[in-house]
C-alpha positions in Angstrom: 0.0 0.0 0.0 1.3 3.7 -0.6 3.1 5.2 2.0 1.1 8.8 2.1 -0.2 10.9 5.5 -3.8 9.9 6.4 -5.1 13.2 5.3 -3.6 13.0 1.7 -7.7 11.7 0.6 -6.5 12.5 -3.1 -5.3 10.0 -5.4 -3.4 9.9 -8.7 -2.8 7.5 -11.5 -0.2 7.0 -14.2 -1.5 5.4 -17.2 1.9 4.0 -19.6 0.9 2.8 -23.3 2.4 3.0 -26.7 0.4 2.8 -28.7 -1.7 6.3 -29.6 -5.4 5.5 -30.2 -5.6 3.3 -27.4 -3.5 5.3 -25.0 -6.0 8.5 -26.1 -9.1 6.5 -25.8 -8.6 4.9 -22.4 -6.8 8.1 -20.9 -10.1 9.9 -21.9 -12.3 7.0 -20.4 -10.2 6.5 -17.1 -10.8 10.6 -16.8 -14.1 10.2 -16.9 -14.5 7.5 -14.6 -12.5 8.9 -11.7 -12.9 12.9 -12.4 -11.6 13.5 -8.9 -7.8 11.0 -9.5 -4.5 13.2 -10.4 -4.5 11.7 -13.6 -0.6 11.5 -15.6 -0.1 9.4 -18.9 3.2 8.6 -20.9 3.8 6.6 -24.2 6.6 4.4 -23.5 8.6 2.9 -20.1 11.3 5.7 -20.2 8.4 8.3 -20.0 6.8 6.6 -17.6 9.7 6.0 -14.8 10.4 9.5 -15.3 6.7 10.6 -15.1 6.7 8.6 -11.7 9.7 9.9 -10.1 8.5 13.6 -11.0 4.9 13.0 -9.7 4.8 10.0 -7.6 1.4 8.6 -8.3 -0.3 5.7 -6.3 -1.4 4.0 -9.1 0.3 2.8 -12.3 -1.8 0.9 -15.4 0.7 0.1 -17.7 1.0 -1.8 -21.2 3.7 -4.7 -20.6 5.1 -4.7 -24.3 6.6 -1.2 -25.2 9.5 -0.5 -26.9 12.1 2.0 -25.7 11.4 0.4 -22.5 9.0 -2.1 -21.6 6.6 -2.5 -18.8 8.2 -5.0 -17.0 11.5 -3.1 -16.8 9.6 -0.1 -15.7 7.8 -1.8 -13.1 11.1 -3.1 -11.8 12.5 0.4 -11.3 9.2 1.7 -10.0 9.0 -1.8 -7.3 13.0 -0.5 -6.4 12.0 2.8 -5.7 8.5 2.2 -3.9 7.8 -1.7 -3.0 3.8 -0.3 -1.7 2.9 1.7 -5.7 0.1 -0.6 -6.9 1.4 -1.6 -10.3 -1.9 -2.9 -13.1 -0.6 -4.3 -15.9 -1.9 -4.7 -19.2 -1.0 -7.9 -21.3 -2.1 -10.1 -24.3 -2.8 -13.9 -24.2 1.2 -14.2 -26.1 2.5 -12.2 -23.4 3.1 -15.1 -21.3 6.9 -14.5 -20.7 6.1 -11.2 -19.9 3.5 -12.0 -17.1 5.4 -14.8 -15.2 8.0 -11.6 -14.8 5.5 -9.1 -13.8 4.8 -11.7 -11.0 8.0 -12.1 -10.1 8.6 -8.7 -9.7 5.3 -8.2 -7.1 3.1 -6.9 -10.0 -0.3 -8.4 -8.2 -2.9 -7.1 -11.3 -3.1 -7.3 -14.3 -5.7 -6.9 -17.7 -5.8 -9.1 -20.5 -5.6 -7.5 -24.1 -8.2 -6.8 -25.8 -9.5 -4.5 -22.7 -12.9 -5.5 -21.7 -13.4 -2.4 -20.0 -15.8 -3.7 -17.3 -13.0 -6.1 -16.1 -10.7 -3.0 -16.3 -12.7 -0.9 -14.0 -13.3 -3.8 -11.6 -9.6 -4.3 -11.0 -9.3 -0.3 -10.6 -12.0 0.3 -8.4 -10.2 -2.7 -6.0 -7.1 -1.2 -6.2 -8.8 2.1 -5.6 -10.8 1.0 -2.6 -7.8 -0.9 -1.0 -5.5 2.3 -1.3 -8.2 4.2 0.5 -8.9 1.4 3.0 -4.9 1.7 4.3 -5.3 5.5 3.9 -8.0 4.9 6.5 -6.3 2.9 8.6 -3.4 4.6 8.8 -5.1 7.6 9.9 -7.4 6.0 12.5 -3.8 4.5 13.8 -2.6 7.8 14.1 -5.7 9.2 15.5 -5.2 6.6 18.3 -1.2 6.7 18.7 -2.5 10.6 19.4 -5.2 10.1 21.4 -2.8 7.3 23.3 -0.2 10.3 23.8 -2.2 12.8 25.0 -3.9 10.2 27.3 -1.0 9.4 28.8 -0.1 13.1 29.2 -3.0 13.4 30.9 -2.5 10.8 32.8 1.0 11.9 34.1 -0.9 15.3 35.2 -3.3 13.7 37.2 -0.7 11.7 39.1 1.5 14.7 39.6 -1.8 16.6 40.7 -2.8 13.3 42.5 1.0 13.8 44.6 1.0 17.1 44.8 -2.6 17.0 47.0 -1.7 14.0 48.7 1.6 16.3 49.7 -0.4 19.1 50.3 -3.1 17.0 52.8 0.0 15.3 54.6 1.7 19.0 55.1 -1.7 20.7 56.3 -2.2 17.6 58.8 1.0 16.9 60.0 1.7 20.9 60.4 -1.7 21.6 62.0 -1.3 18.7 64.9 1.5 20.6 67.0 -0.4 23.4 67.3 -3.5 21.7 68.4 -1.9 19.3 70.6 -0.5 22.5 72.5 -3.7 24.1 72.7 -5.2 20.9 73.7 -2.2 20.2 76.3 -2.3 23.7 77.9 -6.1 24.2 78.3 -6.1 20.4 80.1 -3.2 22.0 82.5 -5.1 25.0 83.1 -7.9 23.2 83.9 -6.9 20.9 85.8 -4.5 23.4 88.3 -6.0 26.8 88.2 -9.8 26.2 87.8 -10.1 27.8 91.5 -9.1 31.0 90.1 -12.1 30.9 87.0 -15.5 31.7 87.2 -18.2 30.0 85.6 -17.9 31.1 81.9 -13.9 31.1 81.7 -14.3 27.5 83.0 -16.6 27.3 80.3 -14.7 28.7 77.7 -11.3 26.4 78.4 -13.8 23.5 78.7 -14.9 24.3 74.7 -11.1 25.4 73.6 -9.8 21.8 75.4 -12.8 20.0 72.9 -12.9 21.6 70.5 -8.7 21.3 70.4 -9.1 17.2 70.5 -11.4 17.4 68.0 -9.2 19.0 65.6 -6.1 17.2 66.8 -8.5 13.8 66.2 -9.5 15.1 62.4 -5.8 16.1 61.6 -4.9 12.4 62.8 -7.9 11.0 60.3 -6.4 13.3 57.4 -2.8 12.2 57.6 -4.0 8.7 57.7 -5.7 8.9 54.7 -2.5 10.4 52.9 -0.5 8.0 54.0 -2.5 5.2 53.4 -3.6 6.4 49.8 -0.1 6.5 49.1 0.6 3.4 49.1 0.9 0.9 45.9 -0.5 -2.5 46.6 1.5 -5.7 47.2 -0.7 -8.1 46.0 -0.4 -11.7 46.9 -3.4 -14.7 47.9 -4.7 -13.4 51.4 -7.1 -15.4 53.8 -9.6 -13.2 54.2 -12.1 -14.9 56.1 -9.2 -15.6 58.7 -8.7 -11.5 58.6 -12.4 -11.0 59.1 -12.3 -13.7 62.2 -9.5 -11.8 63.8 -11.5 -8.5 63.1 -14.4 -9.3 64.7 -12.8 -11.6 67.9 -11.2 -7.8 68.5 -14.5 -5.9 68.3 -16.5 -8.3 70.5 -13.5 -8.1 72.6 -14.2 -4.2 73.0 -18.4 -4.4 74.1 -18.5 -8.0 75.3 -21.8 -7.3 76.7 -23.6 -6.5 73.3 -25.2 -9.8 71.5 -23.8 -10.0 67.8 -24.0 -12.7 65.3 -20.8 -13.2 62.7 -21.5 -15.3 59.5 -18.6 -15.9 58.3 -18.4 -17.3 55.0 -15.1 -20.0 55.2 -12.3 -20.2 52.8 -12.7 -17.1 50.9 -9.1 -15.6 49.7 -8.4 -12.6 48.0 -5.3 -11.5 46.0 -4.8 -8.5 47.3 -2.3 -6.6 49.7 -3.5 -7.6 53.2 -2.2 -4.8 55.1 -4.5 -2.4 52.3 -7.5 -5.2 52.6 -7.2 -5.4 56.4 -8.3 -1.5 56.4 -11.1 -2.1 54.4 -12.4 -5.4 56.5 -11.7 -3.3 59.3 -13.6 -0.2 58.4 -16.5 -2.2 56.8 -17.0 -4.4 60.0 -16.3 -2.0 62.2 -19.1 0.5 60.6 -21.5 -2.4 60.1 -20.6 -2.9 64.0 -20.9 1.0 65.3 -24.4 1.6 63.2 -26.1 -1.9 64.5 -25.7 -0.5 68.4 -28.8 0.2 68.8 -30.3 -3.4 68.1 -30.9 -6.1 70.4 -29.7 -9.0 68.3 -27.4 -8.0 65.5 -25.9 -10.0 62.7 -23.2 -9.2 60.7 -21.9 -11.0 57.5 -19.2 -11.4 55.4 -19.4 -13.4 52.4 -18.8 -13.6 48.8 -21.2 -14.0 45.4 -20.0 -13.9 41.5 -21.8 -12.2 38.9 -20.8 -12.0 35.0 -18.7 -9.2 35.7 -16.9 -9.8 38.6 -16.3 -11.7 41.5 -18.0 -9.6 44.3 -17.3 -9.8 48.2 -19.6 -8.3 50.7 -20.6 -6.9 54.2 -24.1 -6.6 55.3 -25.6 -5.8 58.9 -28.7 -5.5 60.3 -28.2 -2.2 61.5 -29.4 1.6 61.2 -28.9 2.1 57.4 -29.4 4.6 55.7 -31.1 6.5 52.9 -30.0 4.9 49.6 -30.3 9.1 48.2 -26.9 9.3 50.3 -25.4 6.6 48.8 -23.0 8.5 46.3 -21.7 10.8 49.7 -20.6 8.0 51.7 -17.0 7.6 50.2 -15.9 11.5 50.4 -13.9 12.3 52.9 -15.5 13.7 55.9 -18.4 13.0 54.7 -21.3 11.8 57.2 -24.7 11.1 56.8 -27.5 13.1 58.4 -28.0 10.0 60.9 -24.7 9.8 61.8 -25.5 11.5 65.3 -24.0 10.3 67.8 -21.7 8.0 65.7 -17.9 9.0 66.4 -15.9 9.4 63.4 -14.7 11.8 60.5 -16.2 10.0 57.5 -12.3 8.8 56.8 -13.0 5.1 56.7 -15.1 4.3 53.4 -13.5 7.1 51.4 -9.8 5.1 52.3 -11.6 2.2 51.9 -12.4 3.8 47.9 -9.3 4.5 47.6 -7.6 1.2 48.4 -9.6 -0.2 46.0 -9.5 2.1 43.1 -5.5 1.2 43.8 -6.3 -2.7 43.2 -8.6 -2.1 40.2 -11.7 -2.6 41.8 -14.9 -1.0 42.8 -17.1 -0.1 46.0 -20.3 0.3 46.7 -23.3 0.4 49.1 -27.2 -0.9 49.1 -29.5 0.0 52.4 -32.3 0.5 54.1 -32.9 3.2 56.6 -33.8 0.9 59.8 -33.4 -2.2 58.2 -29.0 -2.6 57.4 -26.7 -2.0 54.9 -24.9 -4.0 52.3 -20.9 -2.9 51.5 -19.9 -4.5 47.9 -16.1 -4.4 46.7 -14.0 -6.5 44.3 -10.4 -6.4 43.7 
């Protein structure tokens, strides 16, 4: 196929024969047929390989048997010079010589003599339609070796943006912690030793600079583990999760042995994952589905796994408060917290590292529930 830029759509053609009526009659015919080809024509070989080195054409319809310079001898230079010009060559039933040559050579069409000019135009409109056809896809691969650069230039901005927050949230947190813990530190003190010499309201006051100083300490602890956590890149290898989600939730009845809860645990799931990531997310999901069920008498809390065409799917599902479904989309921004969160300690930090995590191992997250009823927490790696 020619070697031209994808947005070169016109063609041309160089049309080589001897002999003067027939060379007049077809030139005028092939003009007529394809008004909108660069159209050259030449009476002998010589001409011709000159003609094509001037002009270049994509196409060459030549008469094999020319003197000067015959066809074949032509096409041979023309092959040397450009192994992709689409060479038609025009021979009679004594030609035979002449056409085993014109094979040889990687001449691929060719016309028998007398033309039949409906065979002629077939074998041009292939050769037309072929040159067009690697036109095309030479400019729908350069479309995408484009679109492939600029995707990956994008891409390399979002990951410098992507660093340069995750930088910017570890500064603010990790900066904005020794302050607070001083606040924190000398309101306790004064509190604690010189509360004799306060009335009502300064007591008061120190009381809501000492909270609201844990607080913020508390949130600027939540932030920097989020950046530190996002930053790191999975270590995947096969990880016994239903042994992680054991362990997980031995520790949290540990913590409130007096409240009644029911683990279903489904056995000999594995995951390959990292298990330090995974263990944050088994811990946030069991530990939410654990915090939001408080308020029920007998709680159960699952973990298990189901496969669907897509993807293989692991899950945790509680009994618990729920939620409105219209929320759903909120839950994994950070500090994010739903309108019946009150009362529920936390910063909203857990589900969007949980996103994150996953996003990291190619996956996906997501939530079903029911205010009053429980919730469902989907991921897959």
């Amino acid at each position: 196929m020619p070697n031209v830029e994808p947005d070169d759509h016109l063609l041309s053609l160089l049309y080589v024969e001897d002999e003067k009526e027939a060379r007049e009659m077809m030139s005028e015919i092939i003009r007529f047929r394809y008004p909108d080809v660069r159209f050259f024509v030449a009476e002998n070989g010589t001409k011709g390989l000159s003609s094509f080195k001037r002009y270049r054409p994509d196409i060459v319809i030549t008469d094999i048997n020319m003197p000067v310079s015959n066809g074949i001898e032509m096409a041979t230079e023309i092959k040397a010079t450009d192994p992709s010009v689409e060479i038609i060559a025009l021979t009679a039933y004594s030609d035979t010589l002449y056409l085993l040559q014109a094979i040889e050579i990687g001449i691929s069409h060719y016309v028998l003599k007398p033309i039949d000019v409906d065979s002629f135009f077939k074998v041009v409109d292939k050769t037309v339609a072929q040159i067009r056809s690697a036109r095309e896809a030479i400019r729908q691969n350069n479309l995408i070796r484009q679109l492939n650069v600029e995707l990956a230039d994008r891409s390399k901005e979002l990951e410098l943006a992507n660093k340069e927050l995750e930088t910017y949230d570890y500064t603010v947190a990790h900066d904005l912690r020794s302050p607070m813990i001083i606040i924190r530190d000398v309101s306790r003190r004064v509190l604690d030793h010189h509360a004799d010499k306060l009335d009502s309201i300064g007591t008061e006051c120190l009381e809501t600079i000492h909270r609201e100083a844990v607080r913020v300490n508390s949130l600027a602890e939540a932030l920097l583990r989020l950046s530190v956590r996002a930053r790191k890149y999975p270590e995947k290898r096969k990880t016994d999760l239903s042994a992680m989600v054991h362990e997980i939730s031995r520790n949290l009845a540990g913590q409130e042995p007096q409240r009644r809860v029911t683990f279903c645990i489904e056995e000999g799931v594995h995951g390959y994952c990292d298990p330090d990531l995974i263990r944050i997310i088994m811990e946030n999901l069991l530990g939410n589905a654990w915090k939001y069920s408080s308020a029920k008498d007998q709680v159960r809390i699952e973990f298990g796994t189901m496969s669907t065409q897509e993807d293989f799917v692991y899950y945790v599902r509680d009994n618990g408060a729920g939620f409105d479904e219209n929320e759903a989309k909120k839950l994994f921004a950070p500090f994010h917290r739903l309108q019946s969160d009150g009362g529920i300690e936390g910063f909203g930090i857990g589900l969007a590292t949980s996103y994150r995590i996953v996003n990291r191992h190619g996956g996906r997250i997501w939530a079903e529930a029911e205010k009053g009823v429980g919730a469902t927490f989907y991921f897959t790696l």
